[in-house]
C-alpha positions in Angstrom: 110.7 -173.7 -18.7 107.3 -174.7 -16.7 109.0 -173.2 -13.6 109.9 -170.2 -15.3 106.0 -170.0 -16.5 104.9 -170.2 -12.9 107.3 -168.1 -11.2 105.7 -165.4 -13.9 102.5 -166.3 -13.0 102.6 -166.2 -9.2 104.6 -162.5 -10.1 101.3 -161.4 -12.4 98.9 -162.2 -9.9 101.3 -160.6 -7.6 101.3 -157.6 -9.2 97.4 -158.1 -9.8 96.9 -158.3 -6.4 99.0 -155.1 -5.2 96.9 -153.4 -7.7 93.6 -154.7 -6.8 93.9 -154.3 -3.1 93.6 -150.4 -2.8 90.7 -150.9 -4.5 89.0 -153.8 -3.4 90.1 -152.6 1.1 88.4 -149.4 1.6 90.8 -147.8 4.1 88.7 -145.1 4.8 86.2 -147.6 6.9 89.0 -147.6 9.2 89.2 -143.8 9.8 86.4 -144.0 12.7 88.1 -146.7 14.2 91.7 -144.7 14.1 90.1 -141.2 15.4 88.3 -142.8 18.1 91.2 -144.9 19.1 93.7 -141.7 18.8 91.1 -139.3 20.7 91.5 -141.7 23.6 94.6 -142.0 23.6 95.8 -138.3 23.9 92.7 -137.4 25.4 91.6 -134.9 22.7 89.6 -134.7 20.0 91.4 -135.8 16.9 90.1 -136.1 13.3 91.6 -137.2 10.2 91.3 -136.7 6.4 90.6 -139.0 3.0 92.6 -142.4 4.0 94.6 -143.7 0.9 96.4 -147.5 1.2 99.8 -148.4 -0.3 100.7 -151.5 -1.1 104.1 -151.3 -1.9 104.7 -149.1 0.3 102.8 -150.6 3.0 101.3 -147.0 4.5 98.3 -145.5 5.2 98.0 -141.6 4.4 95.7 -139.0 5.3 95.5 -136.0 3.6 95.4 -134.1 6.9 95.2 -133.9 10.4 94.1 -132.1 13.7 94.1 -132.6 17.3 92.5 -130.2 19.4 93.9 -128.4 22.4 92.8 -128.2 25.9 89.7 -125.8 25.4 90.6 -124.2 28.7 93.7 -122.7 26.8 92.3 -122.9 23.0 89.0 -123.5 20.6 91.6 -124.0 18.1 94.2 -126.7 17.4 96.7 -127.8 19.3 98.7 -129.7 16.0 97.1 -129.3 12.6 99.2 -131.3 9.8 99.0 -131.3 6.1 99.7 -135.1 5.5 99.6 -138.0 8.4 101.1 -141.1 6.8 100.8 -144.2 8.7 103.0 -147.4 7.9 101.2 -150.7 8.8 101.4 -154.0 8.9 99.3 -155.3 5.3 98.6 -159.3 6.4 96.5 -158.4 9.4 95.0 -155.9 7.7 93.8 -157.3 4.5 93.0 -160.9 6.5 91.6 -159.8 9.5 90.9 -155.9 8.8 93.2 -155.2 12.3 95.4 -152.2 12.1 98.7 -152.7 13.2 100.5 -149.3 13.4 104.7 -149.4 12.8 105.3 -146.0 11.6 103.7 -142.2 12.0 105.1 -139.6 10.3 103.4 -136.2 10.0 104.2 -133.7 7.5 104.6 -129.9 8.1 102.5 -129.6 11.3 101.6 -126.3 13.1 102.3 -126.9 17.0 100.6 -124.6 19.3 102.2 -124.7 23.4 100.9 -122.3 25.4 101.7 -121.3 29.0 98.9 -120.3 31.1 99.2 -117.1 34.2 99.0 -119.9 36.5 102.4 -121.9 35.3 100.1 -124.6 33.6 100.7 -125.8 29.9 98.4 -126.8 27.1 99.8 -130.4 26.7 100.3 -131.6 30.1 96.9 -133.3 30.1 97.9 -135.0 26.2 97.6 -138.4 26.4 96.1 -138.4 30.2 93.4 -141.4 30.8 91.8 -139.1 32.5 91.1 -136.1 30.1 87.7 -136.0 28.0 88.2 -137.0 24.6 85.8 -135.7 22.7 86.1 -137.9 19.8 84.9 -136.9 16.5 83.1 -139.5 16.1 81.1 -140.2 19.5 79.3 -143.4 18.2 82.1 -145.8 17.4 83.8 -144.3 20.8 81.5 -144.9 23.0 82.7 -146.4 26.1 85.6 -146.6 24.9 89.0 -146.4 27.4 92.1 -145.0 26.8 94.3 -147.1 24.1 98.1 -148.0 25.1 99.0 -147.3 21.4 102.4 -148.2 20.8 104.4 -146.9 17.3 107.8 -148.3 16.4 108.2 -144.5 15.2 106.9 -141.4 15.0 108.2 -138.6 13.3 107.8 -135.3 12.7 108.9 -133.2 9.5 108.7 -130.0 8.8 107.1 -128.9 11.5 106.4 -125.4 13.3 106.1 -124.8 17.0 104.8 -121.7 18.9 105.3 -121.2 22.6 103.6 -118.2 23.7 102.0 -117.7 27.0 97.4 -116.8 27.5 97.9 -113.4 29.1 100.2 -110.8 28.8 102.6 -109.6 26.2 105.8 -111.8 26.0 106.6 -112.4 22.8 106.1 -116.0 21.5 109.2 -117.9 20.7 109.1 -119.9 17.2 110.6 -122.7 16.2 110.9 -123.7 12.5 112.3 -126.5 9.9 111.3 -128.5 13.1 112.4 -132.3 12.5 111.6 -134.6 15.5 111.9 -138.8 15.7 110.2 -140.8 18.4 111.5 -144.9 18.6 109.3 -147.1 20.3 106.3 -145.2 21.4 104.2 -146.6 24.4 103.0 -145.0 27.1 104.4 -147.6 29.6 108.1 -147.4 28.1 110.9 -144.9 28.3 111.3 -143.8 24.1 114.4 -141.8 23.1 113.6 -139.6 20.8 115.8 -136.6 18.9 114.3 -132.9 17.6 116.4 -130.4 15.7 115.1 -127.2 15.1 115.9 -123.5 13.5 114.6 -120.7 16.2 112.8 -117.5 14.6 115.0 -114.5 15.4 118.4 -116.4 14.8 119.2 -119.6 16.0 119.5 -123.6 16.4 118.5 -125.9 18.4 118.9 -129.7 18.8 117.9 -131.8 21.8 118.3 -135.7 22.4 117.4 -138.5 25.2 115.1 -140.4 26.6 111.5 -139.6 28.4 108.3 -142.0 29.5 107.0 -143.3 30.7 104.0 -140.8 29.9 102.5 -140.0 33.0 98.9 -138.1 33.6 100.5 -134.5 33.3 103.0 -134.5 30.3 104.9 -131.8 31.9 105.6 -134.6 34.7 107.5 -136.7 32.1 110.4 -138.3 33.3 113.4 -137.0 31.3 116.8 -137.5 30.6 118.4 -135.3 28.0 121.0 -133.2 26.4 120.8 -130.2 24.6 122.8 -128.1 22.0 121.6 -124.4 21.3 124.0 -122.5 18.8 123.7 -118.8 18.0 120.4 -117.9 19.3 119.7 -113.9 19.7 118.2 -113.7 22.8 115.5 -110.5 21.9 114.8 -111.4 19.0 113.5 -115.3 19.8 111.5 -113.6 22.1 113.5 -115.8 24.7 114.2 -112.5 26.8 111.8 -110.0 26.9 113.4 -106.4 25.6 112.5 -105.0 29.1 114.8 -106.8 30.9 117.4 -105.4 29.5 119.2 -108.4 28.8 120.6 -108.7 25.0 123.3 -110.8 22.7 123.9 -113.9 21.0 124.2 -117.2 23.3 124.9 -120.4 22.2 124.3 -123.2 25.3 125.7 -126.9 25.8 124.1 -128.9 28.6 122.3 -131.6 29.9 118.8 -132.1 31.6 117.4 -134.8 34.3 113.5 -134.8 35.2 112.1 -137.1 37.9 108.5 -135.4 37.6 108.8 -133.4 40.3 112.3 -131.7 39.8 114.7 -130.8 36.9 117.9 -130.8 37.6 120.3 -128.9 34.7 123.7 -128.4 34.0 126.0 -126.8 31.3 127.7 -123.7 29.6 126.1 -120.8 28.2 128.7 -118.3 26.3 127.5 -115.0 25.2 128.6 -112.5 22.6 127.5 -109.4 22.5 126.2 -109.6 25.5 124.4 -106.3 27.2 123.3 -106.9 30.9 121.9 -103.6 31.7 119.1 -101.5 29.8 121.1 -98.6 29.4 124.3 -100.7 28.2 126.0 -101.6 25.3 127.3 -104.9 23.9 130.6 -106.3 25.7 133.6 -106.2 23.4 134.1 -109.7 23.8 132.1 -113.0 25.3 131.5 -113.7 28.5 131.0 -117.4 29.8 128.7 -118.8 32.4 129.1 -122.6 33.5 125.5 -123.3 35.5 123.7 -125.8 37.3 120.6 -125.4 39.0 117.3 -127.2 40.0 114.1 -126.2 39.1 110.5 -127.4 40.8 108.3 -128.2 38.5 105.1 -127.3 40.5 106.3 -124.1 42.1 108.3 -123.1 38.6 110.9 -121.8 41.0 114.3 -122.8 41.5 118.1 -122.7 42.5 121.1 -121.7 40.9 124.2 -124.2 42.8 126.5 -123.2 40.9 126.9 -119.7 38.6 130.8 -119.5 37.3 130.8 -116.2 34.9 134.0 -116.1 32.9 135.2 -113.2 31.1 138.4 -114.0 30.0 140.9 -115.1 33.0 138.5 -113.2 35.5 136.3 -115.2 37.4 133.3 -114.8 39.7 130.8 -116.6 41.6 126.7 -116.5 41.4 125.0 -118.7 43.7 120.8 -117.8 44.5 117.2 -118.4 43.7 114.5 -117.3 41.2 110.7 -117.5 41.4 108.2 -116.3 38.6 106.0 -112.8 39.2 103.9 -112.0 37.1 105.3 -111.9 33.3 109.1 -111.8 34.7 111.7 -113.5 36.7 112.5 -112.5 40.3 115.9 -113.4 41.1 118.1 -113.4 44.5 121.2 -114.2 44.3 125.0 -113.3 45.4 128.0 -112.6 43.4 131.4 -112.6 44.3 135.1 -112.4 43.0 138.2 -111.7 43.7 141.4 -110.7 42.4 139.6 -110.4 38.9 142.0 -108.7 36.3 140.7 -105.4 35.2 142.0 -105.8 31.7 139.8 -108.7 31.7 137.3 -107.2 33.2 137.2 -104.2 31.0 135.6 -105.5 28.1 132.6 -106.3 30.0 132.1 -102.1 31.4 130.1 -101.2 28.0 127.7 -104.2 28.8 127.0 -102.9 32.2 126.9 -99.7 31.1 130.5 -98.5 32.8 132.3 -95.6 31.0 135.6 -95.0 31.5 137.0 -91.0 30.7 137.5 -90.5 26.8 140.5 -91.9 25.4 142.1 -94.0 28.8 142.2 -97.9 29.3 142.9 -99.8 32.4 146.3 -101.2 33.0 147.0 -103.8 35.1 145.7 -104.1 38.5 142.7 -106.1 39.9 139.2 -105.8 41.4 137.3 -107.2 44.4 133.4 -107.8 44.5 130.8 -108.6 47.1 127.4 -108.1 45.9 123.9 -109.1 46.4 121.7 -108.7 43.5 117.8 -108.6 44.0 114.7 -107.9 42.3 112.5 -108.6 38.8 115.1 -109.2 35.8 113.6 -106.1 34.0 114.6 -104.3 37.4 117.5 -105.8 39.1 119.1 -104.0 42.1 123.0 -104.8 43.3 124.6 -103.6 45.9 127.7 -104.3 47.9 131.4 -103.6 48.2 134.0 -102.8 45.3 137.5 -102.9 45.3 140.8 -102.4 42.9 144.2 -102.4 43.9 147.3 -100.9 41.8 145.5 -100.1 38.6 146.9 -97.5 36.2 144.3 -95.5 34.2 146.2 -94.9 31.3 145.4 -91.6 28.8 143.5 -89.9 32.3 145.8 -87.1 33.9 143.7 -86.8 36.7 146.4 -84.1 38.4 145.7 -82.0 35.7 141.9 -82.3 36.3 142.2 -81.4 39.6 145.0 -78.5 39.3 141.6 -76.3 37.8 141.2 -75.8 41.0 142.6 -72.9 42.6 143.9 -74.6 45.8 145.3 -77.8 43.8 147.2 -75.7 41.1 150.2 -76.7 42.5 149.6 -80.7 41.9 151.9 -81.4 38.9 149.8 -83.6 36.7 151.1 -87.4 34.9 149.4 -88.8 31.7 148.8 -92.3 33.9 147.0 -92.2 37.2 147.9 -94.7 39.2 145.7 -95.9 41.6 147.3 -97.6 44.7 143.5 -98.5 45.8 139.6 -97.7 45.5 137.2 -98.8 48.3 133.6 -98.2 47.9 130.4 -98.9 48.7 127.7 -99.3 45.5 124.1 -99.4 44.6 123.4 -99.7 41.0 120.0 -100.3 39.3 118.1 -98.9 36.2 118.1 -95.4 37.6 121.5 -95.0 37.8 124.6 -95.4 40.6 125.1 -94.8 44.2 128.4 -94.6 45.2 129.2 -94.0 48.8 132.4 -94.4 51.3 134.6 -93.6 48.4 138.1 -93.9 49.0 140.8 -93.5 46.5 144.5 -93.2 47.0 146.4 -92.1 44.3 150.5 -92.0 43.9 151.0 -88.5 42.5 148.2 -86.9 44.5 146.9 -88.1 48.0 143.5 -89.6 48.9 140.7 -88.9 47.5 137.5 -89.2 49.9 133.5 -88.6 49.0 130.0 -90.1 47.8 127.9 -89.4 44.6 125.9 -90.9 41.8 126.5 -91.5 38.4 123.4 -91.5 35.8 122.7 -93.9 33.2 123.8 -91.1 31.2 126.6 -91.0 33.1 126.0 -88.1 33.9 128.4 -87.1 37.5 127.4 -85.7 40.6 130.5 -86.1 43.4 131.4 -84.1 46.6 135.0 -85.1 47.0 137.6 -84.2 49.6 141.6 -84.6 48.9 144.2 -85.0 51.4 147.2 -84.2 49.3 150.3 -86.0 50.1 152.7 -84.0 52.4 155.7 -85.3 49.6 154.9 -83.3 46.6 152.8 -80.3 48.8 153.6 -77.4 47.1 154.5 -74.4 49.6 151.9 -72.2 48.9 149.2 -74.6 49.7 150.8 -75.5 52.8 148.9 -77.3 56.0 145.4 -76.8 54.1 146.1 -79.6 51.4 146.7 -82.1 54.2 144.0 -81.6 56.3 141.8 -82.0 52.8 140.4 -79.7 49.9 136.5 -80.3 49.2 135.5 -80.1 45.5 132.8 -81.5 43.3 133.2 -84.0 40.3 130.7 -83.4 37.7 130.7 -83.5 34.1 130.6 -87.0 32.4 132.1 -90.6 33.2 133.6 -89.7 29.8 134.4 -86.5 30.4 135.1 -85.6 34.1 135.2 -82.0 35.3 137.0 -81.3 38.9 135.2 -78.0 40.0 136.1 -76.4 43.4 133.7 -76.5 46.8 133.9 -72.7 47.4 131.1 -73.0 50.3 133.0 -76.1 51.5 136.0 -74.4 51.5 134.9 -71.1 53.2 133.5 -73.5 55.9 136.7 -75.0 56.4 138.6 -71.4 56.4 135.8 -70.6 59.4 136.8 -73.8 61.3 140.4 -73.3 60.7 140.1 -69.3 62.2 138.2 -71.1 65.1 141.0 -73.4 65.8 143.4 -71.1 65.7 141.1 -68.6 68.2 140.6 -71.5 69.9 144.0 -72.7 70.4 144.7 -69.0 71.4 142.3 -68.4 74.1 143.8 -72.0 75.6 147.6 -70.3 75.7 146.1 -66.8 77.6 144.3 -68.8 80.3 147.2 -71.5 80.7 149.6 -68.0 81.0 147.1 -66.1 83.1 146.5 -69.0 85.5 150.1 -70.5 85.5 151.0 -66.4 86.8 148.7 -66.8 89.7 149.8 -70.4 91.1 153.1 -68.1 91.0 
């Protein structure tokens, strides 16, 4: 029973004591200490609210907190929090008044990164020795050097995080719900750490590895990471700007590698609804883009190694480089691929803003590319070489198109063109397409030959010539058809209309007469002069 008694005892004056000690350790004659020591270490100014101890818990709180931003970038905060709860180490505190920090956690913060014109970012000089403090409290910081703080964790709850660039008018990108965990904070140590995330606009994001040690320039970190992006609308995050013309819903898996100087990147992006054109429409189903590049971190610019865009079965190949101006992207790059299946294809047309005639579908068949693709992403300019082989345009009677014309009426028409091939050359930017060196060979007609554009209306412009084939030449278009028929295209992508090339014709009537003359005046001198050899 005595034991009993001073087991209860010791538990009283336990319990005494863990009630007395909030009162009898003023926390808050520790708070200049902890500013000064946390200005110096991230090398801006920091200030914290009314201390409160814990016992049981064995914390420190603050009722809020602030750290300043690089005032070349901002005059206001760079994080402020609601709550800053800090868990210590109670012995060395309450016997020796030293603050031993095992836990951070910081409650609903508001996250400021912004991007200067130059490239340059807000928190690359957090945490540098050599940045100016500017503690709150000057007097117990004076001489003071940079602290190599070190926190078993830090963590982040609740947080929100704007990235928005100094100058111009991109729209910032926002991160909410924003949980992040950092093990083992030091400067000198590599820490892995974790963030999750849900993306203003639609979208999530979590991200996971290691970085440190923390160098001068945070943006130098060394880095090692994967990363996990599901569902993010592209416009709307303000991840793409609307000018580009690049829209739809992406969701990315990859990983990251930063030595400093160089990230190096990998992974997958696939995209529904995908629109790659200002004037297009979204794909009717995804398209899939397996990456890797490297990116230098002074320069911003970088390479794409590898570029794999799937769409479906279809496959072709991006390889190039990219290089900020101004608010944009400049890219340079080359695409190729071959023997892609139209079918496949097909569902991407909308997306580039491709119409095929009302009410006909490709069947079959494949297409060829070679094309360079240059300029700013809000103004991207491809050209090259395009070609299919043995496609049918099913629900497109393109005989009966052309048998409007006069000269053609004899072309008996079939509710599938069948295209045997289609050469051309192409230009295509934001103002529309060139077509040039067209050459098409169709079964039931002949070969089709011209150049002409095609608006981002899609609106037509074409001067065409047919050669009709000498097999299904109707007599009363005899040796005229073969030698070709000019006519214009012009209408709609959606609605062709084959009108004839009077002038063109007439020409070819005069040059026809002139043969004929020609060929004439050639027999009466080979006569007269064959009669006087005689």
């Amino acid at each position: 029973m005595k034991l009993i008694r001073i087991l209860g005892i010791i538990a009283i004056l336990v319990v005494a004591a863990a009630i007395a000690v909030p009162f009898l350790v003023d926390v808050n004659q520790f708070r200049p200490k902890l500013e000064s020591e946390l200005s110096s270490a991230l090398g801006r100014p920091v200030t914290i609210g009314n201390l409160k101890l814990s016992l049981f818990s064995g914390s420190v709180a603050a009722d809020d907190l602030a750290i300043g931003d690089d005032p070349a970038f901002s005059k206001s905060p760079f994080l402020r929090a609601k709550s800053l709860s800090a868990g210590v180490e109670l012995m060395p505190l309450i016997t020796s008044r030293k603050v031993n920090v095992t836990k951070i956690t910081i409650d609903q913060p508001e996250i400021s990164l912004l991007q200067n014109a130059a490239g340059s970012w807000n928190y690359s000089s957090l945490g540098s020795k050599s940045a100016p403090s500017q503690p709150a409290n000057t007097a117990a910081s004076s001489g003071s050097q940079a602290v190599d703080l070190s926190v078993k964790l830090v963590k982040i709850s609740g947080g929100r995080l704007t990235v928005a660039k100094t100058a111009g008018h991109a729209k910032p990108t926002v991160l909410e719900n924003v949980e992040i965990e950092l093990k083992d904070f030091s400067r000198s140590s590599s820490m892995p750490f974790s963030l999750s995330a849900k993306v203003a606009g639609g979208g999530e994001i979590k991200l996971g590895g290691k970085a440190g040690p923390l160098p001068d320039d945070m943006e130098r970190m060394p880095l090692n990471a994967s990363l996990k992006i599901s569902n993010l609308d592209l416009v709307a995050t303000g991840v793409a700007d609307a000018n580009w013309g690049i829209a739809g819903i992406a969701s990315i898996e990859g990983s990251a590698e930063s030595d400093g100087r160089q990230i190096t990147a990998k992974g997958t992006i696939t995209a529904e609804n995908v629109r790659l054109v200002k004037a297009g429409s979204p794909a009717k189903r995804p398209l899939q883009f397996d990456f890797a590049l490297r990116h230098d971190l002074a320069t911003r610019a970088g390479s794409l190694t590898q570029g794999d865009v799937l769409v479906g079965k279809a496959k072709a190949s991006m390889t190039g480089t990219y290089a900020p101006r101004g608010e944009s992207v400049a890219l340079k790059a080359n695409l190729a691929g071959n023997e892609m299946a139209l079918q496949e294809l097909e569902s991407l047309l909308p997306a580039l803003n491709i119409a095929l005639p009302a009410g006909s579908k490709l069947d079959g068949g494949n297409a060829t590319a070679r094309m360079s693709v240059e300029g700013p992403l809000e103004n991207l300019v491809a050209t090259g070489t395009l070609g299919l082989n043995h496609v049918k345009l099913s629900g497109f009677n393109m005989g009966q198109k052309m048998a409007v014309i006069e000269a053609l009426a004899g072309i008996k028409g079939n509710p599938t063109t069948e295209i045997e091939v289609l050469s051309a050359n192409v230009r295509k930017s934001n103002d529309g397409s060139t077509i040039e060196d067209l050459k098409l060979v169709a079964t039931d007609i002949g070969e089709l030959t011209g150049s002409g554009t095609v608006m981002p209306s899609h609106a037509l412009d074409f001067k065409m010539r047919v050669s009709v084939k000498s097999a299904i030449v109707p007599a009363v278009l005899g040796a005229r058809a073969q030698s070709g028929i000019p006519f214009f295209i012009r209408g709609t992508a959606e609605d062709p209309k084959f009108e004839p090339d009077l002038k063109g014709m007439a020409a070819g009537e005069i040059n026809n007469l002139k043969g004929t003359a020609t060929k004439a005046a050639e027999g009466l001198l080979d006569q007269l002069l064959n009669k006087k050899r005689n």
